[in-house]
VEXTORMI-813781 format. One record per residue: x, y, z of N, C-alpha, C in turn; residue number from 1. Coordinates in steps of 0.1 Angstrom, whole numbers. Example, Ala and Ser with C-alpha at 12.3 -4.5 7.8 and 13.67 -1.06 7.14 Angstrom:
+-------+--------+-------+--------+---------+-------+-------+--------+-------+-----+
! neast ! nnorth !   nup ! caeast ! canorth !  caup ! ceast ! cnorth !   cup ! pos !
+-------+--------+-------+--------+---------+-------+-------+--------+-------+-----+
!   132 !    -57 !    78 !    123 !     -45 !    78 !   132 !    -33 !    78 !   1 !
!   128 !    -22 !    71 !    137 !     -11 !    71 !   129 !      0 !    79 !   2 !
+-------+--------+-------+--------+---------+-------+-------+--------+-------+-----+
This chain:
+-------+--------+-------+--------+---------+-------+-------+--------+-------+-----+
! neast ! nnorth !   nup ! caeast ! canorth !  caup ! ceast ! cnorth !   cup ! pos !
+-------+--------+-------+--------+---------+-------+-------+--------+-------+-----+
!   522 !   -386 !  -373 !    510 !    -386 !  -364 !   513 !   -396 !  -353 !   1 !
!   510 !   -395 !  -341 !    511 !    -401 !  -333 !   501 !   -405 !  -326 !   2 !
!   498 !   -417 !  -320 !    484 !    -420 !  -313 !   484 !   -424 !  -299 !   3 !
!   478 !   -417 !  -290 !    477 !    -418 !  -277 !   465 !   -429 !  -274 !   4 !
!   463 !   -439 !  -266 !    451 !    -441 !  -263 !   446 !   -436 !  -247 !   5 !
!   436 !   -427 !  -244 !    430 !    -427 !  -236 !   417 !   -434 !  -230 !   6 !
!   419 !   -441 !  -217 !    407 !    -446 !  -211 !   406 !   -459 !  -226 !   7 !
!   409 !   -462 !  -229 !    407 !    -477 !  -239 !   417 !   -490 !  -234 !   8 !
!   406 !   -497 !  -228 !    411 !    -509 !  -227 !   417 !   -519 !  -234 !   9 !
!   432 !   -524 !  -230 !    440 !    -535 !  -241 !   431 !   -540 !  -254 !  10 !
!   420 !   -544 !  -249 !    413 !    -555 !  -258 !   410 !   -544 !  -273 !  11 !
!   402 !   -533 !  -270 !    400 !    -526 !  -277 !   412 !   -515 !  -287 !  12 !
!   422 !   -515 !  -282 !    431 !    -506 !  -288 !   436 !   -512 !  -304 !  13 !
!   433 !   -526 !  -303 !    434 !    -528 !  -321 !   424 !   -523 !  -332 !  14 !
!   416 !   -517 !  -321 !    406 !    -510 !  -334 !   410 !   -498 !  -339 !  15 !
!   420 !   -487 !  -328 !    423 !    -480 !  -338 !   430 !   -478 !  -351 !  16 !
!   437 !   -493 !  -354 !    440 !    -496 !  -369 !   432 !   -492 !  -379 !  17 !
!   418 !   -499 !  -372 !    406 !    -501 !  -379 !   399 !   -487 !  -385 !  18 !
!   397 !   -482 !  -374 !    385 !    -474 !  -372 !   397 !   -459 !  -376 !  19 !
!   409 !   -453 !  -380 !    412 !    -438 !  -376 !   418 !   -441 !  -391 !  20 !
!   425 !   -447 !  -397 !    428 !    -446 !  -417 !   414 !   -447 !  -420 !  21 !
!   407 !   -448 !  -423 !    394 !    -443 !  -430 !   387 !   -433 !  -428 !  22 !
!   395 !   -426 !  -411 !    389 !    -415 !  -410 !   396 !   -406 !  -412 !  23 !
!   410 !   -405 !  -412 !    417 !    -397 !  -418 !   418 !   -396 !  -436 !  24 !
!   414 !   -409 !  -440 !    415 !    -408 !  -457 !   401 !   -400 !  -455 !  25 !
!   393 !   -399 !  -450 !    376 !    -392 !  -457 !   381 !   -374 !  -450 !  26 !
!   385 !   -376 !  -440 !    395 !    -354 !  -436 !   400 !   -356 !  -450 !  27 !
!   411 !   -363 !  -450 !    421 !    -357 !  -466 !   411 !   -355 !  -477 !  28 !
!   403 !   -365 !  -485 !    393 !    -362 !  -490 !   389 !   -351 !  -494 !  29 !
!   382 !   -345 !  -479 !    369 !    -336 !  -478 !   380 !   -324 !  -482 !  30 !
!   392 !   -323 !  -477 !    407 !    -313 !  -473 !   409 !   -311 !  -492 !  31 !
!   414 !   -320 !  -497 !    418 !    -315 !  -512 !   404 !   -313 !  -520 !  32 !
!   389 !   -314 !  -515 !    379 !    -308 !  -522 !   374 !   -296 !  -521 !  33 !
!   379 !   -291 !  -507 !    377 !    -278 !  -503 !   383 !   -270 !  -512 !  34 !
!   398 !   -277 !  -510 !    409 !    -269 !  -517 !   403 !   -264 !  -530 !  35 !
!   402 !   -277 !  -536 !    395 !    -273 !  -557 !   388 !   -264 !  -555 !  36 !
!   376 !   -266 !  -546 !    358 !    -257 !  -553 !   368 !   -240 !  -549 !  37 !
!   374 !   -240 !  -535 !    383 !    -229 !  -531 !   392 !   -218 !  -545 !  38 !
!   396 !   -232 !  -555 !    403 !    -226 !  -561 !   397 !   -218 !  -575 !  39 !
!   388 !   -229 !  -578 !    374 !    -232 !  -585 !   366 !   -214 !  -585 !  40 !
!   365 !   -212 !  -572 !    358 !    -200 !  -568 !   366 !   -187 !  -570 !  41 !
!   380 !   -188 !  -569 !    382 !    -177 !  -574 !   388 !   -178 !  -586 !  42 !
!   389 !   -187 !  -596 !    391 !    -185 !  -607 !   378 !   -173 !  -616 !  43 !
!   366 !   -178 !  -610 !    354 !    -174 !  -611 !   353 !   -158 !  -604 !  44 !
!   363 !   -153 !  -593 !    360 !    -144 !  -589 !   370 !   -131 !  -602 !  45 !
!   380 !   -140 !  -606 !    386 !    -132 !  -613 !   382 !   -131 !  -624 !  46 !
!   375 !   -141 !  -634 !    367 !    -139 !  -645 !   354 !   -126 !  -644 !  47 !
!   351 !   -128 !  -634 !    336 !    -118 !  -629 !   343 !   -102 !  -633 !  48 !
!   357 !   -100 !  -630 !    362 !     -84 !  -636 !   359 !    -85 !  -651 !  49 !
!   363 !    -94 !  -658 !    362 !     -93 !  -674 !   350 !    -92 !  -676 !  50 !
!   342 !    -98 !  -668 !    328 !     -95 !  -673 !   317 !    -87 !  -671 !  51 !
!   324 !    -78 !  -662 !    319 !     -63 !  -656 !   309 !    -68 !  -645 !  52 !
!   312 !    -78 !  -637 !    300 !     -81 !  -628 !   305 !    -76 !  -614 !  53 !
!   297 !    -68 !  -609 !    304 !     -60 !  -598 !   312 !    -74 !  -587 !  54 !
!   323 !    -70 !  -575 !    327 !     -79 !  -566 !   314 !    -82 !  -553 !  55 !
!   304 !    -76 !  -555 !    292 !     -80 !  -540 !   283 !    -91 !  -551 !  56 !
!   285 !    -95 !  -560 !    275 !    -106 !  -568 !   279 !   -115 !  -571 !  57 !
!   276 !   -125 !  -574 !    275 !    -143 !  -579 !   280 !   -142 !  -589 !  58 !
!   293 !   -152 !  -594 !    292 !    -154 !  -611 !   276 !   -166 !  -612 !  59 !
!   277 !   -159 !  -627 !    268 !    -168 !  -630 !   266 !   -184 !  -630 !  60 !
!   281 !   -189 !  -631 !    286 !    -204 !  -627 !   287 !   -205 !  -612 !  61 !
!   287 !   -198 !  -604 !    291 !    -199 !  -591 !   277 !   -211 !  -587 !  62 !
!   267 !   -209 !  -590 !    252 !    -223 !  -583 !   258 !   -237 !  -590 !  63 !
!   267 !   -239 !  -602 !    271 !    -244 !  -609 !   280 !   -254 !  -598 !  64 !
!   295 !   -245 !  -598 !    300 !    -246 !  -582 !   301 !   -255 !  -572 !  65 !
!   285 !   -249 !  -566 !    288 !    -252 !  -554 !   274 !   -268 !  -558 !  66 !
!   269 !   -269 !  -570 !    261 !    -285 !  -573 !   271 !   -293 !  -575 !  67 !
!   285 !   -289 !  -578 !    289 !    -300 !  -581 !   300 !   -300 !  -564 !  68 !
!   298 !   -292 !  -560 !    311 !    -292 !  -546 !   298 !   -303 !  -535 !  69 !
!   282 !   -301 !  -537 !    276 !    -304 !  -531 !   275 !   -318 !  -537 !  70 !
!   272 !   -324 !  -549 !    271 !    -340 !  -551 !   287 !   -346 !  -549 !  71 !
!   297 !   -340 !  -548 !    311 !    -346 !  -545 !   310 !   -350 !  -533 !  72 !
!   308 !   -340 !  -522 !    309 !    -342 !  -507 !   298 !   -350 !  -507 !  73 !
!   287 !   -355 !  -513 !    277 !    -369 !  -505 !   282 !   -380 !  -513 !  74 !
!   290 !   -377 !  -527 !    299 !    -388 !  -530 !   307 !   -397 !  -516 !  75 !
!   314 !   -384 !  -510 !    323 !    -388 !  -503 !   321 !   -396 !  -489 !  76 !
!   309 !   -389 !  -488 !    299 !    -393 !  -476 !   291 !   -399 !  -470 !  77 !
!   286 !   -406 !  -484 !    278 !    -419 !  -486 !   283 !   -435 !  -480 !  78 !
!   280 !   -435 !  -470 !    284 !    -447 !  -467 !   300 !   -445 !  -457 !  79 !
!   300 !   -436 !  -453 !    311 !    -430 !  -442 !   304 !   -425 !  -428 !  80 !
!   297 !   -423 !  -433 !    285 !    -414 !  -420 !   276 !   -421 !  -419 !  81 !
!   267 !   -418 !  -403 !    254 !    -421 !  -406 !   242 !   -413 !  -413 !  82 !
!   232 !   -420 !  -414 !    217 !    -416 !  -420 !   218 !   -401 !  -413 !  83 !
!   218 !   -405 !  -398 !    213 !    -394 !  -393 !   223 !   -381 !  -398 !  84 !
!   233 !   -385 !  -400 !    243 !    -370 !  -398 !   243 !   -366 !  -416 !  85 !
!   239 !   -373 !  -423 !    236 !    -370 !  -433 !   224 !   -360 !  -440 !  86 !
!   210 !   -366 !  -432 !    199 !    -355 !  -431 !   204 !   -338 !  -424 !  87 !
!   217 !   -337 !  -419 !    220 !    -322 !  -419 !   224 !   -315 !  -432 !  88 !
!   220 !   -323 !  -444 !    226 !    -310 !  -461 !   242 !   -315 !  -456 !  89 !
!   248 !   -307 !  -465 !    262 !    -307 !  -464 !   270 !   -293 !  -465 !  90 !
!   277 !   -291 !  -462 !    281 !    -278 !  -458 !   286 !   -269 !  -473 !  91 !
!   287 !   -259 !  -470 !    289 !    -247 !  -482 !   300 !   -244 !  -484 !  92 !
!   309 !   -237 !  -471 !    323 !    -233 !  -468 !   329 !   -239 !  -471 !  93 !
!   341 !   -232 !  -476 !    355 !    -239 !  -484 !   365 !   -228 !  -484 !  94 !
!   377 !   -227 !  -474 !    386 !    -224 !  -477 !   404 !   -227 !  -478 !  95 !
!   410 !   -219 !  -476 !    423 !    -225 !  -483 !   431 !   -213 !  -473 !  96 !
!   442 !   -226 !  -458 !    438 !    -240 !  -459 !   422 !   -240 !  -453 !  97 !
!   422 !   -256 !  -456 !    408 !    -259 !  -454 !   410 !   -265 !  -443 !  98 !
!   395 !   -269 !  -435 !    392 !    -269 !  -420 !   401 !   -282 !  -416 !  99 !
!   404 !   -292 !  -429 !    409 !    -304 !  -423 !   427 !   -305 !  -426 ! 100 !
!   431 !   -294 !  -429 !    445 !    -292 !  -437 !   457 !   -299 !  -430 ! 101 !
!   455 !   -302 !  -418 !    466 !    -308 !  -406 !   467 !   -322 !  -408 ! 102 !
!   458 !   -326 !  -421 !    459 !    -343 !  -423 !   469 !   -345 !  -429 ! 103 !
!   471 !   -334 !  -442 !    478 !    -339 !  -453 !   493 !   -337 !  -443 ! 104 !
!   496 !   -328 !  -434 !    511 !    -326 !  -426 !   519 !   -334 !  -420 ! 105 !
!   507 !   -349 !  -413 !    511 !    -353 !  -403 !   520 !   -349 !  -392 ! 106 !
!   515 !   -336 !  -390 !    519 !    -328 !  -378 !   508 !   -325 !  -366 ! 107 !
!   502 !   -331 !  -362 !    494 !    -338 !  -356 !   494 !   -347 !  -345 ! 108 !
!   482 !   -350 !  -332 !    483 !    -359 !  -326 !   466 !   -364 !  -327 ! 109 !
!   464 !   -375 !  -319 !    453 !    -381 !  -324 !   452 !   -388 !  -308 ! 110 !
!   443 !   -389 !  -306 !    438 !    -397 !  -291 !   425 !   -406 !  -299 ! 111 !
!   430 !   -420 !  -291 !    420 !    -428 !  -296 !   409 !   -433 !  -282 ! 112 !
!   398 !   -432 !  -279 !    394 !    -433 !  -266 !   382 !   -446 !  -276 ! 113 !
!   383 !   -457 !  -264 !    369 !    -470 !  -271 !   367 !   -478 !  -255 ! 114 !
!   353 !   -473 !  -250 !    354 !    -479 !  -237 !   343 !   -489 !  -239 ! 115 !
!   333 !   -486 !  -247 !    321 !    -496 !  -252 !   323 !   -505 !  -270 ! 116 !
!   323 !   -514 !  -271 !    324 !    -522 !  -281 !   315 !   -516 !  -295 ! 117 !
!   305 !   -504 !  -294 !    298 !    -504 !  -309 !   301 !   -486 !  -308 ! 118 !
!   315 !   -476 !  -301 !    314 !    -463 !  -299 !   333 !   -459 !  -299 ! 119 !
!   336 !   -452 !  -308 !    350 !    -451 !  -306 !   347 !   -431 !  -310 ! 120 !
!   360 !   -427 !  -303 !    357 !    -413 !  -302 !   375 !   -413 !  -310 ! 121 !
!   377 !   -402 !  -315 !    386 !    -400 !  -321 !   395 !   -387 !  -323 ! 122 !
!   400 !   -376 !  -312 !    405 !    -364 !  -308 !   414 !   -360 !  -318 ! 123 !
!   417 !   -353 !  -323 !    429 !    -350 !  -335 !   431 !   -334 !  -325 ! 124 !
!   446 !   -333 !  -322 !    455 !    -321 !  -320 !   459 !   -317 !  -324 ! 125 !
!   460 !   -302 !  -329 !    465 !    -295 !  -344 !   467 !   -283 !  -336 ! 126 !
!   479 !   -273 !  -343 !    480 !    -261 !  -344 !   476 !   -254 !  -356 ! 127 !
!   471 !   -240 !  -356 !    466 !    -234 !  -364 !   469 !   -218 !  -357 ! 128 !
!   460 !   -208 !  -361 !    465 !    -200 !  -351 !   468 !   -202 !  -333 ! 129 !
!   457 !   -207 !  -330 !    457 !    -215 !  -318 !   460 !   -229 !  -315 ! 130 !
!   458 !   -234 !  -308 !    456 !    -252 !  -302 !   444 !   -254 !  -303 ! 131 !
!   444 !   -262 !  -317 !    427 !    -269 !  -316 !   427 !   -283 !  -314 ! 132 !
!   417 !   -285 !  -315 !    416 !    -303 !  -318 !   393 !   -305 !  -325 ! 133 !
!   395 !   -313 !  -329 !    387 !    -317 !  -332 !   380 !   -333 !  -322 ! 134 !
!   371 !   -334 !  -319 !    361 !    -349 !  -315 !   354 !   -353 !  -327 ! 135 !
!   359 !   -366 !  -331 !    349 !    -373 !  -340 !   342 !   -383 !  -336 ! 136 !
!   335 !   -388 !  -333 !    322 !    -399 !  -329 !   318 !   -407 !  -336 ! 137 !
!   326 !   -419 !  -342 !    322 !    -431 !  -344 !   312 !   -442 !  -339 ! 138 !
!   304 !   -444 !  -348 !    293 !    -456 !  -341 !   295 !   -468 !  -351 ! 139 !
!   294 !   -483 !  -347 !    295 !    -492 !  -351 !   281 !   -493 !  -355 ! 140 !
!   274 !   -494 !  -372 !    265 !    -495 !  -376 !   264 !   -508 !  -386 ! 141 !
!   260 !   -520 !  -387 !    257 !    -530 !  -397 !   270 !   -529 !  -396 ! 142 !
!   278 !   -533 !  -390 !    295 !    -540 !  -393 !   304 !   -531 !  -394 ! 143 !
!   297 !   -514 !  -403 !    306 !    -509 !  -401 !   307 !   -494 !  -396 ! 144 !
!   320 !   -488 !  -392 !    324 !    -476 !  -386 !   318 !   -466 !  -391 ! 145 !
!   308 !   -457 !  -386 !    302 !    -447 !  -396 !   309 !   -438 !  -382 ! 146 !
!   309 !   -423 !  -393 !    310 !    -411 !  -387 !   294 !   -409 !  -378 ! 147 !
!   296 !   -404 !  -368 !    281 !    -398 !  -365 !   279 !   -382 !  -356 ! 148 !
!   290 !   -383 !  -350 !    287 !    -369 !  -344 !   303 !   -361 !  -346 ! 149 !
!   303 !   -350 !  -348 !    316 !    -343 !  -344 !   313 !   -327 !  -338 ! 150 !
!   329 !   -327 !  -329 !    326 !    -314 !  -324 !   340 !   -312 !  -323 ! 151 !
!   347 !   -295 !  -319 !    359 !    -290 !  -321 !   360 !   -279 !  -306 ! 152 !
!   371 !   -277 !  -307 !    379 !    -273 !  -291 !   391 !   -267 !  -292 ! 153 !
!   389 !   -258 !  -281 !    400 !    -251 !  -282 !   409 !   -257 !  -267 ! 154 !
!   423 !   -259 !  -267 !    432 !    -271 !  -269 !   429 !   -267 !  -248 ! 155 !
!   431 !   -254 !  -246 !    429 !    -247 !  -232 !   423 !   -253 !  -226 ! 156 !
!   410 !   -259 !  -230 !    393 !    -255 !  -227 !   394 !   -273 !  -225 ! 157 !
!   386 !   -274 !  -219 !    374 !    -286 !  -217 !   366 !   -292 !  -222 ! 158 !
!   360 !   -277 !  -225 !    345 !    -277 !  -234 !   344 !   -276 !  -247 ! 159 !
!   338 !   -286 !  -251 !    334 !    -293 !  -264 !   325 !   -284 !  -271 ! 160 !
!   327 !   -277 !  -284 !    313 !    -275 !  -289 !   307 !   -282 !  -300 ! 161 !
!   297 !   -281 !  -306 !    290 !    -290 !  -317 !   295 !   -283 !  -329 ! 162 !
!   298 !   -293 !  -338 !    303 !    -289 !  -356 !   300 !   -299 !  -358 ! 163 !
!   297 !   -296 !  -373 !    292 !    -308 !  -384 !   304 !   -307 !  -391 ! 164 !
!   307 !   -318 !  -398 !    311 !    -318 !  -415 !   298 !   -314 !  -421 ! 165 !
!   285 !   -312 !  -419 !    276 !    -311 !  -428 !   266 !   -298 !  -420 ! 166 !
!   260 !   -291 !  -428 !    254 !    -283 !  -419 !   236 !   -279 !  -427 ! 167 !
!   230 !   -279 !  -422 !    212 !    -273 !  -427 !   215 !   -263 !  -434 ! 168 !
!   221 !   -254 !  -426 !    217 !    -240 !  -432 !   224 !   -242 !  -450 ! 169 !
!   238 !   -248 !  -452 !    242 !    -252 !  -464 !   235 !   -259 !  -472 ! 170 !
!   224 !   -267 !  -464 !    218 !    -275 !  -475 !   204 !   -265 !  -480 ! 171 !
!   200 !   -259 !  -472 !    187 !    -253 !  -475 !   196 !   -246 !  -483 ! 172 !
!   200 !   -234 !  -483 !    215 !    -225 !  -493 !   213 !   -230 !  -503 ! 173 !
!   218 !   -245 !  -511 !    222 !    -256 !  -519 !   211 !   -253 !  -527 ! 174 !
!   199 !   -253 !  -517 !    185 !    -254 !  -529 !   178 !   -243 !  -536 ! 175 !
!   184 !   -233 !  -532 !    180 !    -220 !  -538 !   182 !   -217 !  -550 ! 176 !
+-------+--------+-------+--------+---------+-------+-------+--------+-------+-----+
C-alpha cells in the first residue's frame, strides 16, 4: 500500500499513522465477514436441494443468517463510526470478493488528505473490473476518529457518489 498525501499540511501528515490502520483493520473486518455469511449462504443454498425447497425461496435459516451477519457488523461498528452513520441499519449484501477485498492484497493506493484539525478524508485506489476508489470521511469525535461519511468513484470521473457501509433499506429488510 502506498500513501500519497494530498493538500495536507506537514503538521498534519502524522495522523495518517493514526487515523488509516484502524481504518483499514475495520475494511479487512467487514471483508472476511462478508466473505463467511457469503459462504454461510450458499452452504444453505445447497442444503435447500435436499430439502426440496424450490431455488426462488429462503432457507428457513437464511433470517437466522443474516441476525447474526447483522449483530456482527454493529459488533464491528460500535464505536468506529458515528451515531449518525449508524442510524442508517447496516447493510444486507455480501459477496465473494467482497466490496472491501483490495485490503487483504495490499495492492492498492491510498490518498490521505487533512486540511482542518477535527476532518481527515481517506481515498483508497483499487482495480477491480474497472478503476475505482472509494472516499472515507473521518470526523474527530470525543478524542476519537470515527467513520462518518463514505462514498465511491469511478477512477476517470471526478464525481463522487454517496455509499454507505450501512444502508436503511438493509435495516428495515433486517426487521421483517
Amino acid at each position: 500500500m502506498r500513501v500519497n498525501y494530498k493538500n495536507t499540511p506537514e503538521n498534519y501528515r502524522v495522523m495518517a499513522e493514526i487515523i488509516i490502520p484502524p481504518l483499514l483493520d475495520l475494511l479487512k473486518s467487514l471483508t472476511l465477514l462478508e466473505e463467511e455469511i457469503f459462504e454461510r449462504n450458499r452452504a444453505l443454498d445447497k442444503e435447500k436441494e435436499g430439502l426440496g425447497i424450490p431455488a426462488n425461496q429462503i432457507h428457513p435459516k437464511w433470517n437466522e443468517l443474516m441476525d447474526d451477519y447483522f449483530q456482527r457488523q454493529m459488533q464491528l461498528l460500535t464505536g468506529r463510526v458515528t451515531q449518525n452513520y449508524l442510524e442508517g441499519g447496516v447493510r444486507i449484501s455480501y459477496s465473494s470478493p467482497s466490496e472491501y477485498n483490495y485490503v487483504k492484497t495490499n495492492d492498492f493506493s491510498v490518498d490521505f488528505i487533512m486540511t482542518k484539525a477535527e476532518e481527515a478524508r481517506v481515498i483508497t485506489h483499487y482495480q477491480e473490473a474497472l478503476e475505482m476508489k472509494h472516499q472515507f470521511v473521518l470526523r474527530l469525535v470525543d478524542g476519537n476518529w470515527l467513520l462518518d461519511e463514505k462514498f465511491y468513484g469511478f477512477e476517470d470521473e471526478e464525481t463522487w457518489y454517496g455509499d454507505l457501509l450501512l444502508s436503511k433499506r438493509a435495516f428495515a429488510f433486517q426487521l421483517i
